[in-house]
MISEPA-173552 format. One record per residue (C-alpha): x, y, z. Coordinates in steps of 0.02 Angstrom, whole numbers, padded with zeros to 5 digits, always signed. Layout:
BEGIN
XYZ ...
This chain:
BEGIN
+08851+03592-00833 +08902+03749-00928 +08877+03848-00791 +08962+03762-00664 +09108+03862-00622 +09276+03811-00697 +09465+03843-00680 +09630+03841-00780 +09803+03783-00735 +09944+03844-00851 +10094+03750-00817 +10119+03566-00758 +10264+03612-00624 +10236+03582-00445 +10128+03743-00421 +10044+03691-00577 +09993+03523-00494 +09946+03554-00299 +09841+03715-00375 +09757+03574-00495 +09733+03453-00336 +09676+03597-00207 +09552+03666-00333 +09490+03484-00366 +09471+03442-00201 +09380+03612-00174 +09255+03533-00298 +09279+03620-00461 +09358+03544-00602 +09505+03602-00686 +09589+03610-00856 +09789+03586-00834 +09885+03657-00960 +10089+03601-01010 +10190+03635-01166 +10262+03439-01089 +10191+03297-01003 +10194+03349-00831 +10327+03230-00773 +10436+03318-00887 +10441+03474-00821 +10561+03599-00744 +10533+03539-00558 +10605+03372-00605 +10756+03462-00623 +10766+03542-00441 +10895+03442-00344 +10941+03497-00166 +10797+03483-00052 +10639+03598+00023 +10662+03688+00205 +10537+03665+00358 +10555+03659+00547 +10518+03474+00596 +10530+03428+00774 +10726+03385+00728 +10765+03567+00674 +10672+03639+00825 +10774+03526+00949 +10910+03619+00884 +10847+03785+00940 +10754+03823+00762 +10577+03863+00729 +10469+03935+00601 +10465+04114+00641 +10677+04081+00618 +10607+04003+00451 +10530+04176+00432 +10683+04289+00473 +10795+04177+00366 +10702+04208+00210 +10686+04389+00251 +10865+04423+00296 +10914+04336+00125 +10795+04406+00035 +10852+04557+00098 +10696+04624+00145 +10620+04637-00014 +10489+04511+00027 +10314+04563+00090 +10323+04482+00273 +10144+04411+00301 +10168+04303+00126 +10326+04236+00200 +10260+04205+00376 +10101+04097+00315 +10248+03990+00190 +10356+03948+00296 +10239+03905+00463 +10159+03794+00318 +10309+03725+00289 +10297+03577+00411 +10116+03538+00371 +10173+03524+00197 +10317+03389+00225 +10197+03286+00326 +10063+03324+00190 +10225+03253+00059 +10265+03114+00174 +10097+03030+00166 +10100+03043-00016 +10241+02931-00007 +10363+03035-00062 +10528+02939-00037 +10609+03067+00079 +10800+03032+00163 +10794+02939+00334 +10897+02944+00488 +10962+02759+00556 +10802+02814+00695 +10677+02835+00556 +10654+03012+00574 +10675+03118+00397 +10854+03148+00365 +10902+03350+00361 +11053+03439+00283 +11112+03622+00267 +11071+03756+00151 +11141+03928+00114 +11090+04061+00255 +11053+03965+00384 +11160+03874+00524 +11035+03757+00544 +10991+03597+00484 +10814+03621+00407 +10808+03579+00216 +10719+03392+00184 +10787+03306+00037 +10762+03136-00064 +10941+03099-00117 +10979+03230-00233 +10848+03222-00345 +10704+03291-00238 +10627+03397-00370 +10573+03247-00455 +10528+03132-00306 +10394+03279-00242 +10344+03322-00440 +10311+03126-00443 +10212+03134-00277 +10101+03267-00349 +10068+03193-00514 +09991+03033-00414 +09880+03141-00329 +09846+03230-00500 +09802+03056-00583 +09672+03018-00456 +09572+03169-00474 +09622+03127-00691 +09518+02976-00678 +09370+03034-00580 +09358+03172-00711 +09385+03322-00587 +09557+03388-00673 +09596+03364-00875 +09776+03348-00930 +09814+03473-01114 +09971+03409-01135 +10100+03469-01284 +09979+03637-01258 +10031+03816-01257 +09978+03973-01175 +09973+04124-01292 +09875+04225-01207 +09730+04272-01070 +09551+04300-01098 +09525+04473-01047 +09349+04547-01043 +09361+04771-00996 +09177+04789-01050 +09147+04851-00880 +09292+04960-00866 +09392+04842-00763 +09491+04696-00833 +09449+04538-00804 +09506+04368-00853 +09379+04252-00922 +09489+04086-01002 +09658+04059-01087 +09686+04047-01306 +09798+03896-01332 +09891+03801-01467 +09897+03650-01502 +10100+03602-01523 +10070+03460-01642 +09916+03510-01738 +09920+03682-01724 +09751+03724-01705 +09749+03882-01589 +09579+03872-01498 +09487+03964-01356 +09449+03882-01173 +09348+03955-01052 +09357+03974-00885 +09295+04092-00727 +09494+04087-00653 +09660+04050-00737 +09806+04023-00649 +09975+04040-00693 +10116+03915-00656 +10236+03911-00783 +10384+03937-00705 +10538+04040-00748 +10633+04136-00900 +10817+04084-00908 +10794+04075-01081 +10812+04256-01082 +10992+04250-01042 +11023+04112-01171 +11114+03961-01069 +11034+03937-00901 +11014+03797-00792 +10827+03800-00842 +10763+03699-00972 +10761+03770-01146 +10559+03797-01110 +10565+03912-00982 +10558+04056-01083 +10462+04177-00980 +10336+04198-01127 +10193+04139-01046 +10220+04268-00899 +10274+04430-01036 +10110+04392-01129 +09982+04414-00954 +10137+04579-00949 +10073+04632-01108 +09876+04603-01072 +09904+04710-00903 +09961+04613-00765 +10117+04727-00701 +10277+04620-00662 +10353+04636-00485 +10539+04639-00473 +10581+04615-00630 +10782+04645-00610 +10799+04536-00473 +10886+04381-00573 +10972+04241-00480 +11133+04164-00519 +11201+03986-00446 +11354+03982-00404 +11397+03807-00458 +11367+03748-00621 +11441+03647-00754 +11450+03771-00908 +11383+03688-01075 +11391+03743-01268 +11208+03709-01243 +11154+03763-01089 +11225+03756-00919 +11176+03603-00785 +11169+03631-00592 +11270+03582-00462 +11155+03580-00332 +11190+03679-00184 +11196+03480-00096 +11347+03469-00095 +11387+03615-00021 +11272+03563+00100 +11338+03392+00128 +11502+03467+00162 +11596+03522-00024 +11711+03641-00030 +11753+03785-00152 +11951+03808-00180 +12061+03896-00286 +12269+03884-00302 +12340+03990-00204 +12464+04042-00331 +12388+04112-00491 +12410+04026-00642 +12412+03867-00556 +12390+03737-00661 +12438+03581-00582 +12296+03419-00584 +12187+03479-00394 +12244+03302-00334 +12433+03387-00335 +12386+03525-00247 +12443+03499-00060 +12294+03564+00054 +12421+03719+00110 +12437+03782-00077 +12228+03784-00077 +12133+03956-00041 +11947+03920+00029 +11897+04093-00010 +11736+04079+00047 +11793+03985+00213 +11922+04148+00245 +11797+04281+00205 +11632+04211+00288 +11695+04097+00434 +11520+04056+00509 +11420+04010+00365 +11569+03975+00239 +11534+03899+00086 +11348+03899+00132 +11320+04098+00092 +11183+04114-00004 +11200+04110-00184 +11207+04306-00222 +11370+04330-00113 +11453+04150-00168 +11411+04203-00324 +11486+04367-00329 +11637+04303-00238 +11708+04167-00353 +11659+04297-00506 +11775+04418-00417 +11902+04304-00368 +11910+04236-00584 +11896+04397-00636 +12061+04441-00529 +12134+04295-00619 +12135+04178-00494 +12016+04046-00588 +12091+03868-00605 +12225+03914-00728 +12200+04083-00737 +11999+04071-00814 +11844+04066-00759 +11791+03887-00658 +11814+03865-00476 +11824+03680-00390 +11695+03613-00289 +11769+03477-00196 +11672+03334-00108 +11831+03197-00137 +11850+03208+00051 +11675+03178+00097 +11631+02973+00171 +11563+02875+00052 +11388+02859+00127 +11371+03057+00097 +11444+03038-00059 +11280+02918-00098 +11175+03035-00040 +11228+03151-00189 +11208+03015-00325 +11104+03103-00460 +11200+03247-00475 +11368+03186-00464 +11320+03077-00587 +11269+03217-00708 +11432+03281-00689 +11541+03124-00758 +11417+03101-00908 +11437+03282-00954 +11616+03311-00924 +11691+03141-00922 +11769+03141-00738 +11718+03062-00583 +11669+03197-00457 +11676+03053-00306 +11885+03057-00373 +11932+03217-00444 +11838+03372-00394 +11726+03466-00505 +11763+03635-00601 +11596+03738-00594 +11561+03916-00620 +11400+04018-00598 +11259+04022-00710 +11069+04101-00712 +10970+03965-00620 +10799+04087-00550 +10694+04233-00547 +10633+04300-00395 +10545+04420-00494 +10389+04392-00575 +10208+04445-00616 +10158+04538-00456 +10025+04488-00355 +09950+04545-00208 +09873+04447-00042 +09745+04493+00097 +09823+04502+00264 +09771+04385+00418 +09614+04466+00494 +09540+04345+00666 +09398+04436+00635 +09349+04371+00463 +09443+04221+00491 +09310+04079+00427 +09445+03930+00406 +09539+03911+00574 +09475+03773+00677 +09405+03854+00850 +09512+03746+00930 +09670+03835+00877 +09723+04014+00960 +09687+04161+00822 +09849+04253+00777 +09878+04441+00779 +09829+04524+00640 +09949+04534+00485 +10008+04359+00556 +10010+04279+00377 +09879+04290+00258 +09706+04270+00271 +09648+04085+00201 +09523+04067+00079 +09523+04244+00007 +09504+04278-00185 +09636+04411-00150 +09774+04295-00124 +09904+04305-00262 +09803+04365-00375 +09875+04466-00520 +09822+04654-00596 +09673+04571-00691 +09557+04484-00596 +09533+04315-00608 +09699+04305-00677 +09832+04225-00518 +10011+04171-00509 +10106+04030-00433 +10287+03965-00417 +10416+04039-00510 +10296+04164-00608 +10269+04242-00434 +10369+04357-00382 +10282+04359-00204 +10404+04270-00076 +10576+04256-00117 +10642+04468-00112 +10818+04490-00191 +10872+04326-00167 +10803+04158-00112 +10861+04046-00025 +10898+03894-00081 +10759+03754-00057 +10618+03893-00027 +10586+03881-00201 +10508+03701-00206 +10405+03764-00037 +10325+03913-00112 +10274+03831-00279 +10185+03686-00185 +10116+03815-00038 +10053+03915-00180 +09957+03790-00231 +09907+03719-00068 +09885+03890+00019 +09820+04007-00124 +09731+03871-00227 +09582+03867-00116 +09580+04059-00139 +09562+04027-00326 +09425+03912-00299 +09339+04034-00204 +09351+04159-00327 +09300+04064-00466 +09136+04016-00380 +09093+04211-00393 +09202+04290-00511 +09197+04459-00561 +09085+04508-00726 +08990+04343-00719 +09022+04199-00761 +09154+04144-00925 +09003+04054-00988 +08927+04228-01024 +09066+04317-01093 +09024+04386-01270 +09059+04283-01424 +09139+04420-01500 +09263+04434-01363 +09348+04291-01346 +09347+04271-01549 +09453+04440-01535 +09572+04351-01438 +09587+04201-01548 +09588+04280-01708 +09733+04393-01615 +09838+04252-01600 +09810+04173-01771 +09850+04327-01860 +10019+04295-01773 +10067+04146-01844 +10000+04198-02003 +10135+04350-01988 +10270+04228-01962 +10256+04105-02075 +10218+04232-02201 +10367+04333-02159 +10538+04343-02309 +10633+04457-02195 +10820+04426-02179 +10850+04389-02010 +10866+04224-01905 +10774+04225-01748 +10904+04100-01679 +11030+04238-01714 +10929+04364-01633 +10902+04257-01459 +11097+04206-01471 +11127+04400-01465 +11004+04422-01332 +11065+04286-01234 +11223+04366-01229 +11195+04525-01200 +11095+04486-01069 +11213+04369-00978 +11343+04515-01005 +11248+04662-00935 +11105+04583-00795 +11183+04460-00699 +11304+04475-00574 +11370+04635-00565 +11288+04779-00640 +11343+04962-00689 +11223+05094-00774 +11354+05137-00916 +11323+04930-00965 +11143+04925-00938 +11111+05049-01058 +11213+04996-01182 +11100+04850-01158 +10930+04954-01185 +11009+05001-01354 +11056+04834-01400 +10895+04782-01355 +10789+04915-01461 +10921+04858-01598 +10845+04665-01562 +10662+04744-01581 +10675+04812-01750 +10760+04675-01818 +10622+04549-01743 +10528+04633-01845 +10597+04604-01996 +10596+04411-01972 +10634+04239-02090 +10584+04080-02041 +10637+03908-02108 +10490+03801-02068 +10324+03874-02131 +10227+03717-02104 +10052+03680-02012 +10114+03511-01913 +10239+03515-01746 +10312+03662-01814 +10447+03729-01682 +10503+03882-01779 +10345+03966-01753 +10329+03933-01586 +10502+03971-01534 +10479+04161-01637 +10326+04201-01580 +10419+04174-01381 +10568+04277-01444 +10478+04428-01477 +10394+04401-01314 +10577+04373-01247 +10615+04528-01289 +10497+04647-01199 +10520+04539-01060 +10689+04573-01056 +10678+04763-01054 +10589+04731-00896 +10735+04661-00837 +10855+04821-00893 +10717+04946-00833 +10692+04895-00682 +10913+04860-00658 +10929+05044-00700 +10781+05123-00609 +10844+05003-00456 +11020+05122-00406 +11050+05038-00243 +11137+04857-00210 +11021+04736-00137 +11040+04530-00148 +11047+04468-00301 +11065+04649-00386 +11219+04707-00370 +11266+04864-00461 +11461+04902-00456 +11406+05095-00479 +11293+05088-00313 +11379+04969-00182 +11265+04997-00042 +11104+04948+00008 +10976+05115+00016 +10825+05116+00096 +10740+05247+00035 +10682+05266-00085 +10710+05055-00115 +10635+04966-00006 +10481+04959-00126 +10445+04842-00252 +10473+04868-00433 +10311+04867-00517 +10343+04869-00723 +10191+04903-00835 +10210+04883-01009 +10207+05031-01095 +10249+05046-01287 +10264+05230-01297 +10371+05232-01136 +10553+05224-01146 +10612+05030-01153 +10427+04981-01181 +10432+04997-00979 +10349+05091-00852 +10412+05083-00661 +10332+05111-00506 +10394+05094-00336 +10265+05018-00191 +10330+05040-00014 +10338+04875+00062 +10256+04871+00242 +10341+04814+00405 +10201+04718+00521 +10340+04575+00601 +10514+04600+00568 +10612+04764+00566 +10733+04790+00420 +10920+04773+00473 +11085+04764+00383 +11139+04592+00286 +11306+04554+00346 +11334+04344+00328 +11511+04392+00424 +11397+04463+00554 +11348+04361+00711 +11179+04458+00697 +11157+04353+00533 +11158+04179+00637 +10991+04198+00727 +10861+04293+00749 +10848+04435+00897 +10757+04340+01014 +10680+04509+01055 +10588+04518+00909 +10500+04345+00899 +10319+04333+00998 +10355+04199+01138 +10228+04077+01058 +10355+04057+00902 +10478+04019+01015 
């Protein structure tokens, strides 16, 4: 019925899918949106595992509230808490939920599901499916996704692309009504309805040029809800991997496995060193990050081994003097060594040598954003807490978030949510490795229902009712777009342009920053601007045509980028995964607030910044020192006896 109330997916990922499945199961039907089929998309890629507290992790002393703490501590407190505490106490549910999907997880010789270790945490806690779990769990959810496919509850757009939201202000407040799409092949740009969208597409390495994203992660999809006025939260807070396999093309993980599994990082002792590793006697080694951080070694989490083996190349002590590292895993058994098939495997086809032999040269790359379109979440009330079975004791309130309400990660416009990697709700200045796969699915799980909700009494009335007018506005918006591009005899190469970009993003927003570089890099970037404006295309045809589609992102590359250098400079303070050189230390005040970026054209960089003070209901802010002992565990103090 045209009435009946109806929701959008953007984004095939693994947020894309469990918010398609929750939604479906919640009785509405949904329209899922991909730019790929949604076995092709950027989860497959995710490697190393996903964290919970099964009953093996809590026999050795670990639990969900130290689930909790972890993510805090490495997000360096960054991270709203009651988002953080509902994730991760749904973390178990959600790998039995997994299990019974038959997702092909690792087993113990007693049956139980294998575990390994992850960066910032001492504990084994992180579930894995060889070393290509990303794919096994984006598998698992595309079943599920299939089944509601054929009963007609969820309908796949494949090779379809966002361009932008549906926004009706007639009532003075904005509100999202549907999504205008383009078809990739035909490219017929059309309208879709809808009374809630939801937005799951992922990250923007593309910004930085070579990433260990795929080449569609762009972050256009995310800059363009930006640009109709959803602010972004965190914007600066970029995450690079440590180990990666650098590539003319782009850059390919090394999943933080095998660090897990027991690889080590290693230099030559001597500079200039360039003797085959094999020659190197163990005594002529230097396991930097073994010296510096003797509990947690090489599992740091990624912003400090990051920042470590950049320091240590930069001082010249790279394998022969330039910048790679080894990660060695020759000395591992073989049956670990199986374990880490995929990616190893990845290595010798891209490089030639056999990681199980020789150990690998790596070097960090851009692999995440914990920034994101902000959102915001209603905390855990018992008082208007419909969903929790009588049976089970209420929690305190701020305990989490509250299920079921149309608050819960919703964006600046309502009706307009974000999930995964868009997001920039749970993972602070840095996350943790294997959160990541958690919160996209959670998101979906958790928040998904709280879309449904929504969408059964959505703000303005339903989409069905929105003006013609309006969402013509929209579409003709979009068209005139292409028309500008294809029409366009300027003189300059947008693949020229993003190369630059790329660049001088990589150089100035990564892993150490300094406000002399970043703005040199708002210059460069209003340089970029201009001269995206003044644009030539090659292909000006109406059929699969990837030069449009690739400028149209660029431009929207580009604002999202100044995000990115607004928010670095406004940001003077250290904290995870932004490091400026200028501003070593971590200050609390005025930082520990979120970023909030509106776009602003008349502002300068395009970008206006607002801090939010981030709350403290559970855990009390305390310095992150991994060479600490306070960094093994949590202070018992602090966690309620139940959690214990």
């Amino acid at each position: 019925m045209a009435d009946s109330p109806r929701v959008i997916v953007v984004g095939g990922g693994l947020a894309g899918l469990a918010a398609s499945v929750r939604v479906a199961e919640a009785g509405l039907p949904v329209d899922l949106f991909s730019m790929v089929p949604v076995k092709r998309s950027h989860s497959v890629c995710a490697q190393g595992g996903i964290n919970a507290c099964n009953k093996v992790a809590a026999q050795q002393g670990y639990s969900e509230w130290q689930h909790m703490d972890e993510t805090l501590y490495g997000g360096d407190f960054l991270n709203h808490q009651p988002p953080v505490y509902e994730m991760t106490h749904w973390a178990p549910k959600i790998i039995n939920l997994l299990d019974r999907m038959g997702v092909p997880f690792n087993r113990t010789n007693e049956g139980e599901r294998d575990l390994r270790l992850f960066g910032g945490s001492l504990f084994k806690r992180t579930h894995f499916a060889g070393a290509s779990t990303g794919q096994q769990l984006l598998y698992g959810l595309d079943e599920q996704t299939r089944r509601y496919e054929a009963e007609g509850k969820v309908n796949k757009y494949e090779f379809w692309e966002f361009l932008w939201p549906i926004v009706d202000d007639s009532t003075g407040e904005k509100v999202c009504k549907g999504i205008v799409a383009q078809d990739m092949r035909t490219m017929e740009i059309r309208a879709f309805r809808a009374d809630a969208v939801v937005m799951a597409t992922g990250g923007n390495g593309l910004i930085y040029g070579k990433s260990t994203m795929s080449v569609i992660c762009t972050g256009g999809a995310a800059s363009r809800c930006y640009q109709a006025g959803a602010a972004l939260g965190n914007p600066e807070m970029i995450q690079v991997h440590p180990t990666a396999i650098p590539g003319e093309d782009k850059c390919r993980l090394m999943s933080e496995s095998a660090r897990g599994e027991g690889g080590r990082v290693w230099v030559p002792r001597t500079k200039g060193d360039d003797r085959h590793p094999l020659d190197i006697p163990e005594n002529e080694r230097w396991y930097f990050l073994e010296e510096k951080y003797p509990d947690y070694g090489n599992l740091v989490p990624r912003d400090i081994a990051t920042r470590e083996i950049f320091w240590v190349c930069q001082d010249g002590m790279g394998i022969g003097g330039g910048n790679m590292v080894y990660l060695d895993i020759t000395h591992l058994p073989q049956a670990t060594k199986d374990k880490l098939a995929a990616i190893l495997e990845i290595y010798e086809k891209f490089t030639g040598d056999d990681p199980r032999e020789v150990p690998m040269k790596i070097f960090p790359a851009v692999h995440y954003s914990m920034g994101g379109v902000y959102t915001t979440y209603t905390p855990y009330d018992p008082d208007k807490d419909t969903y929790t079975p009588a049976t089970q004791p209420k929690r305190k309130p701020g305990e989490g978030m509250l299920l079921g309400d149309p608050q819960n990660m919703t964006t600046d416009i309502a009706g307009l949510y974000a999930f995964g990697e868009a997001n920039y709700a749970y993972h602070g200045a840095t996350r943790l490795g294997a959160n990541a796969l958690l919160s996209c699915i959670f998101d979906g799980l958790f928040c998904g229902l709280s879309v449904a909700n929504y969408a059964r009494d959505p703000k303005g009335g339903k989409a069905s009712g929105v003006a013609d007018s309006v969402v013509d506005r929209f579409v003709e918006q979009e068209k005139h777009k292409v028309t500008k591009l294809t029409e366009s005899h300027g003189s300059n190469n947008p693949y020229e342009i993003h190369r630059e970009l790329g660049v001088e993003m990589t150089a100035s927003a990564t892993v150490v920053k300094t406000e002399e570089r970043l703005l040199q890099a708002r210059a460069k970037l209003n340089e970029l601007r201009e001269r995206y404006a003044d644009l030539k295309i090659t292909d000006t045809g109406l059929y699969t045509n990837q030069n449009v589609s690739f400028s149209r992102a660029l431009g929207d590359m580009l604002i999202y980028a100044q995000a990115i250098i607004e928010g670095s400079i406004a940001r003077k303070e250290s904290r995870g995964s932004h490091y400026r050189d200028d501003f070593p230390d971590r200050i609390d005040e005025p930082f520990h607030a979120t970023t909030k970026a509106w776009y602003d054209p008349s502002a300068e960089g395009s970008c206006r910044i607002e801090w939010e003070p981030i709350p403290l209901p559970l855990v009390p802010l305390r310095k992150r020192d991994y060479g600490a002992a306070t960094a093994k565990k949590t202070d018992e103090s602090k966690e309620p006896a139940a959690a214990k």
